[in-house]
C-alpha positions as CSV (number, residue, x, y, z in Angstrom):
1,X,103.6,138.9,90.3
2,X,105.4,137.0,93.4
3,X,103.8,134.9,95.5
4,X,105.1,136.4,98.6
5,X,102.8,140.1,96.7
6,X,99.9,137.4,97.0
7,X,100.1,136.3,100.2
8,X,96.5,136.9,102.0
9,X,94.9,135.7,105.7
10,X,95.6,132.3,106.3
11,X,91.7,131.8,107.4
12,X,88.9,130.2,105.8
13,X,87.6,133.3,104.0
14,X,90.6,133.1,102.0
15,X,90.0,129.5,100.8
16,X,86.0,130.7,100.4
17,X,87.3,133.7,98.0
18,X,89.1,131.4,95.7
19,X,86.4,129.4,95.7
20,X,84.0,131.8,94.7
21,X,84.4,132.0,90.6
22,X,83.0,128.3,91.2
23,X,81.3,128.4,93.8
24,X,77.5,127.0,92.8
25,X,79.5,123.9,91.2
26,X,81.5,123.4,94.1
27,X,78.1,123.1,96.4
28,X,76.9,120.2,94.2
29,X,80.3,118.2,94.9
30,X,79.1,117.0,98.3
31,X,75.5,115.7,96.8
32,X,77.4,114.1,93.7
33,X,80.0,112.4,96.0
34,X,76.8,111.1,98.3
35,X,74.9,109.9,94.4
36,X,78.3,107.8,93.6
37,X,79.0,105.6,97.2
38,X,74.9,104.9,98.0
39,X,75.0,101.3,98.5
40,X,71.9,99.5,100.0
41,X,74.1,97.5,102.1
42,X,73.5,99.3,106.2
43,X,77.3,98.7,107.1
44,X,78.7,100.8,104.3
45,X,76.1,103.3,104.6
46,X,76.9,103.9,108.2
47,X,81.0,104.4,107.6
48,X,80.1,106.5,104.0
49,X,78.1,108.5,106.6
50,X,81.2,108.9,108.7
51,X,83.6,109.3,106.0
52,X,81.7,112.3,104.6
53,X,81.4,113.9,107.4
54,X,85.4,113.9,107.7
55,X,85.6,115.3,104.3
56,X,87.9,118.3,104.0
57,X,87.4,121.6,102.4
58,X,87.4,119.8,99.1
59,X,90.9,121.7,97.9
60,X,91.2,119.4,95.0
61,X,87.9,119.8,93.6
62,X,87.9,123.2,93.6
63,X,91.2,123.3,91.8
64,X,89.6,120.7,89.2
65,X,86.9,123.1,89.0
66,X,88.8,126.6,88.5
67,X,91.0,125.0,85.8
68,X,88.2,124.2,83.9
69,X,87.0,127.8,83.7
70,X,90.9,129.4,83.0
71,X,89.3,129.1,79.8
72,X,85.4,130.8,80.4
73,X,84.0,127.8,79.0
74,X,83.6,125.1,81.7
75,X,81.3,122.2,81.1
76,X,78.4,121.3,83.9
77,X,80.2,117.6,83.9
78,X,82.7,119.3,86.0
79,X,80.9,118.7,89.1
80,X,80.9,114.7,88.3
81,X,84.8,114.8,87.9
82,X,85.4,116.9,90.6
83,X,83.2,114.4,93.2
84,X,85.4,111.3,91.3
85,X,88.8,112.8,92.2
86,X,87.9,114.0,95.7
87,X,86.6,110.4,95.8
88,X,90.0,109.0,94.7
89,X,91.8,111.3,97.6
90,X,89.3,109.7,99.9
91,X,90.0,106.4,99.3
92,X,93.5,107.1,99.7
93,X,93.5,109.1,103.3
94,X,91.5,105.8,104.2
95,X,93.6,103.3,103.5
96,X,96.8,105.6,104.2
97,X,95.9,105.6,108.0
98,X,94.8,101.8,107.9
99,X,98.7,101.2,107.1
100,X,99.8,104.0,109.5
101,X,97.3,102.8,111.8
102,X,96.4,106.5,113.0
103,X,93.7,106.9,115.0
104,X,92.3,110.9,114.4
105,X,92.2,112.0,110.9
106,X,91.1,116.1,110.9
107,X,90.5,115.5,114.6
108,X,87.4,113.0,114.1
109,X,88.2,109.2,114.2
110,X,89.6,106.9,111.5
111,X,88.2,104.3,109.5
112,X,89.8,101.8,111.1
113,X,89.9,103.3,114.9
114,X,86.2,103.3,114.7
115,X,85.6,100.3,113.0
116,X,88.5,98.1,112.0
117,X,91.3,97.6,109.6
118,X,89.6,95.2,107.4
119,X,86.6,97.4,106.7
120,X,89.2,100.3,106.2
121,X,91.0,98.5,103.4
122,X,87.6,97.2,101.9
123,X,86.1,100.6,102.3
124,X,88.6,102.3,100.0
125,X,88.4,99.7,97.6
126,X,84.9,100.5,97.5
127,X,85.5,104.5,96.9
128,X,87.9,103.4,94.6
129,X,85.4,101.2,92.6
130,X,82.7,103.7,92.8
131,X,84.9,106.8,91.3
132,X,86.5,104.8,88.6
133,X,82.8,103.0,87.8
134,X,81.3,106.5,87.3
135,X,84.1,107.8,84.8
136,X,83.0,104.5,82.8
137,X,79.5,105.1,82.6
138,X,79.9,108.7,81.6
139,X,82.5,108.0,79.1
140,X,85.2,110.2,80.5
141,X,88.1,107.9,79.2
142,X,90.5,110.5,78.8
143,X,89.5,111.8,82.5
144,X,90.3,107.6,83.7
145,X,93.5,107.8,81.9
146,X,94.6,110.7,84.1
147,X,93.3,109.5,87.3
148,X,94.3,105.9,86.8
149,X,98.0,107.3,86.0
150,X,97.8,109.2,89.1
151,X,96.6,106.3,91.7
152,X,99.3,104.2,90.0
153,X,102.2,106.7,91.1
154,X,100.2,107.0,94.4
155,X,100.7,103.1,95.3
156,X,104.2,103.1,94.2
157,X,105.4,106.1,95.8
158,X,103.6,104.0,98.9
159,X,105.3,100.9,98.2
160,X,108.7,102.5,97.7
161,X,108.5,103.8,100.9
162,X,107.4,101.2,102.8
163,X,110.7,99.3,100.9
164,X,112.6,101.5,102.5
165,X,114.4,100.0,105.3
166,X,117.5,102.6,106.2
167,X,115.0,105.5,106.7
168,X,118.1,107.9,107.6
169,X,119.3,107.0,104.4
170,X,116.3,108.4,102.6
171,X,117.7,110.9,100.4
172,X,116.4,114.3,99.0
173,X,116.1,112.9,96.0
174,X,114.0,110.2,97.4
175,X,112.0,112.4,99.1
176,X,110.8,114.4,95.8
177,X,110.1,111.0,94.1
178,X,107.7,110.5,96.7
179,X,105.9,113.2,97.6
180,X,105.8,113.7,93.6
181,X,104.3,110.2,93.7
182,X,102.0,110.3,96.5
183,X,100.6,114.0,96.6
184,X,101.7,115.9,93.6
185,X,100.3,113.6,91.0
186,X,97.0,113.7,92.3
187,X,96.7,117.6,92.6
188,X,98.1,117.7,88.9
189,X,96.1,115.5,87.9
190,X,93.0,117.7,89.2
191,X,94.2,120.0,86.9
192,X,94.4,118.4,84.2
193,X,91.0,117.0,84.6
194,X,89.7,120.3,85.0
195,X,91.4,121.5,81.4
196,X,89.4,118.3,80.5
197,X,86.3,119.5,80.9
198,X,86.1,123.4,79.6
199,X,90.3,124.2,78.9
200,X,91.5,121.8,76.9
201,X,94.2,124.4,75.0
202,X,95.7,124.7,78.7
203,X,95.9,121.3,79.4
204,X,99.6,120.8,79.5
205,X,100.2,124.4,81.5
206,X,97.5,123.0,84.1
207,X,98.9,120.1,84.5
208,X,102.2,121.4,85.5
209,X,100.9,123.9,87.5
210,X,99.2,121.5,89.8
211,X,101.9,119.3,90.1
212,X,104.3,122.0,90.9
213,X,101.6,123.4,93.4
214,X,101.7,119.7,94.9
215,X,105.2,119.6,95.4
216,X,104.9,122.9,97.6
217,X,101.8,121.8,99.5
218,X,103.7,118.7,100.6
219,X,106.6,120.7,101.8
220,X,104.7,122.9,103.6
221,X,102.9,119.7,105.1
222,X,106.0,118.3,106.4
223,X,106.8,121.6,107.7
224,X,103.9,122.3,109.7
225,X,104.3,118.9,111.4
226,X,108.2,120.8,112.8
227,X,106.4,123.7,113.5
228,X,102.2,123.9,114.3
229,X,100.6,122.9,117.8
230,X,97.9,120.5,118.1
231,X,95.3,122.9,118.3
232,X,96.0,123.7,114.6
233,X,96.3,120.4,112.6
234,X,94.3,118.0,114.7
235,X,97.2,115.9,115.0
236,X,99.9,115.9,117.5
237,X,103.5,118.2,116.4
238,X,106.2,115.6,115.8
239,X,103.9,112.8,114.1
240,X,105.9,112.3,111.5
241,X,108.9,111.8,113.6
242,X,107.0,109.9,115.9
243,X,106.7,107.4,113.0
244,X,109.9,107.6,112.3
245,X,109.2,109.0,109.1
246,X,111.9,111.3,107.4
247,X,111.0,114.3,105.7
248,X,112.6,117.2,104.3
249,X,113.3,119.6,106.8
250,X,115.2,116.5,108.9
251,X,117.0,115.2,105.6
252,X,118.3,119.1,104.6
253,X,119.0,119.5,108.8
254,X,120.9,116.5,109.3
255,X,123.7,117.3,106.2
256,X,124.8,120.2,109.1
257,X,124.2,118.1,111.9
258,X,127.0,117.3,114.3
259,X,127.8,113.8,115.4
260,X,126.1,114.4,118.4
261,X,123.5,115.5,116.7
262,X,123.0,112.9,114.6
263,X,123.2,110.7,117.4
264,X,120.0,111.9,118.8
265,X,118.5,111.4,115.7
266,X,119.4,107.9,115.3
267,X,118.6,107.3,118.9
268,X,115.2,108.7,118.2
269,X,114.3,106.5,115.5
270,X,115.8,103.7,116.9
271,X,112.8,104.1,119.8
272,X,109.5,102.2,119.6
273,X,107.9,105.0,121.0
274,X,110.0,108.0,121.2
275,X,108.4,110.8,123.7
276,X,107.6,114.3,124.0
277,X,110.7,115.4,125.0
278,X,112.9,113.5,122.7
279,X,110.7,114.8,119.8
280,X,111.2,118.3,120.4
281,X,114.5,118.1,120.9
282,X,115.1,116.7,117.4
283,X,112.4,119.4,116.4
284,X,114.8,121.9,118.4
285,X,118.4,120.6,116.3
286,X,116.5,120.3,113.2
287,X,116.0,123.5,113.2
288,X,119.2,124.9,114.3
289,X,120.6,123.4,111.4
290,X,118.8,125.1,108.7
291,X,116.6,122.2,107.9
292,X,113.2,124.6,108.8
293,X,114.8,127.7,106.5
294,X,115.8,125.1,103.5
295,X,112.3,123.5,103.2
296,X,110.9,127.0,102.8
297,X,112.8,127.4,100.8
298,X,112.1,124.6,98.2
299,X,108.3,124.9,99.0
300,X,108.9,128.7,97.7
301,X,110.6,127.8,94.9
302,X,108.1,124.7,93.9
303,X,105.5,128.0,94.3
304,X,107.0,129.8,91.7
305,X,107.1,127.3,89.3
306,X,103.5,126.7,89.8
307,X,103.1,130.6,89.1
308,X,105.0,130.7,86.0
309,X,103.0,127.2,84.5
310,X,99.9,129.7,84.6
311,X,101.5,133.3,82.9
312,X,100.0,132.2,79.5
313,X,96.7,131.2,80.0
314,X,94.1,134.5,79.4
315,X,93.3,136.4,82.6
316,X,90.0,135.7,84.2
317,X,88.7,135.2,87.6
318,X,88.9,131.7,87.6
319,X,93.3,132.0,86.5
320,X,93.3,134.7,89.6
321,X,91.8,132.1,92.0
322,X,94.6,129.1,90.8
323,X,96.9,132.2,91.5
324,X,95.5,132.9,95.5
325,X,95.4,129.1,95.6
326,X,99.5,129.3,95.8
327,X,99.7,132.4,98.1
328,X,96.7,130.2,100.3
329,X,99.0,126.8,100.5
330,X,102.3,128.8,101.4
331,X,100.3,131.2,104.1
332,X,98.3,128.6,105.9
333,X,100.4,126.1,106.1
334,X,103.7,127.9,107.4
């Protein structure tokens, strides 16, 4: 079965029909996240209060979750590892904008915008701390072993890409390494949690299939910053070339570029503060080039392989909602 055959509405009903196979676990996620950060300290308190009200529509967890099930024996200790790893992305969206120094973060205000940089950086130490201290004291040492693997490719894939100086020279190459690194790992590594805790004969398929499923949802990411209005994402259209950050609709559009092309590129990122104008006019060559075409492309073929990780594992509801989950990242987010 194709993923295009998949494809559904790109609102949240979809996401809350996946859900559904898991859905009375997936309620408890919010009170178990607010059970692991309770400090008695009034100052983290008040920014845990803001930082759960930013959370998203806990995608990871309920992949975690689903996997567990592929199986139709998931364990109640689920719940627990699903708060840990949407704890783990936390901590990373909060110290990703302290070093981008963004100021909106799903159209509400950053850590750091609202209170400063240094509490940012402590602050996702402290989620950090909290996730990893829970796994201890419930023995979940395989569960640490994945997670701990994947926040170790997170901060590389972070450091290699701050290292890199010549960012039109980033390659496509360089691009997979990264996202792999900094997105991909952690949604695989949801999955493989989730086997973990009810579908351990899956664990390998599941962990594939999430990391595969990463690699698409990254893509399509980087597309929608070419392509979706404000309105939509909560962030302005352009950001990433705003921060002069290449992606892979810009590396696959500039091998067709002409030299005056190019030269607008370069010109672009060789601006402090490029404007509106100058943003959609790489926007507009980027896409005359292919670069838009060939990132769908690769997201749809990433898709696929996702699909095909899950063709062994038994059918059940919860195998029919990782399934959706594909058709819901390639529909929403281009």
């Amino acid at each position: 079965m194709s993923v295009t055959v998949r494809a559904r509405s790109t609102t949240n009903a979809a996401l809350r029909e996946i859900q559904r196979p898991v859905r009375a676990q997936l309620d408890a996620v919010p009170r178990e996240l607010t059970r692991i950060v309770t400090a008695d300290l009034p100052l983290i308190e008040e920014v845990n209060s803001h930082l759960l009200r930013m959370q998203g529509k806990l995608f990871r967890p309920t992949l975690l979750l689903l996997s567990s099930a592929t199986d139709g024996t998931p364990e109640p200790r689920g719940t627990t590892l699903a708060a840990v790893l949407e704890l783990i992305h936390l901590a990373t969206l909060v110290h990703d904008d302290s070093v981008d120094h963004s100021a909106l973060r799903r159209g509400m205000p950053t850590i750091n915008s609202m209170f400063s940089h240094q509490i940012s950086v402590i602050m996702g130490d402290f989620l950090y701390t909290r996730a990893l201290g829970s796994l201890v004291r419930g023995k979940e040492f395989e569960a640490l072993r994945v997670i701990t693997d994947a926040s170790d490719q997170m901060t590389l894939g972070e450091m290699r890409q701050l290292m890199a100086f010549d960012a039109l020279a980033f390659s496509e190459d360089d691009y997979y390494a990264l996202i792999l690194a900094k997105t991909a790992s952690l949604i695989g590594a949801a999955c493989e949690v989730g086997a973990l805790c009810g579908a351990r004969p899956h664990q390998q398929a599941l962990a594939t299939y999430g990391q595969r499923l990463g690699m698409a949802f990254q893509i399509a990411d980087d597309l929608l910053d070419y392509t979706a209005d404000q309105d939509e994402t909560g962030k302005p259209t352009g950001l990433d070339l705003r921060e002069h950050k290449v992606t892979l609709p810009l590396i696959a559009g500039m091998r067709a570029m002409s030299d005056a092309g190019r030269r607008e590129v370069e010109t672009l990122f060789e601006t402090d503060e490029p404007d509106d104008e100058a943003i959609a006019r790489v926007v507009e060559i980027v896409s005359e080039h292919g670069g838009l075409e060939y990132a769908r492309r690769r997201g749809e073929q990433f898709a696929s392989e996702a699909e095909e990780a899950l063709a062994a594992l038994p059918e059940s509801e919860a195998r029919t909602g990782l399934l959706d989950a594909i058709a819901y990242v390639m529909a929403r987010r281009w």
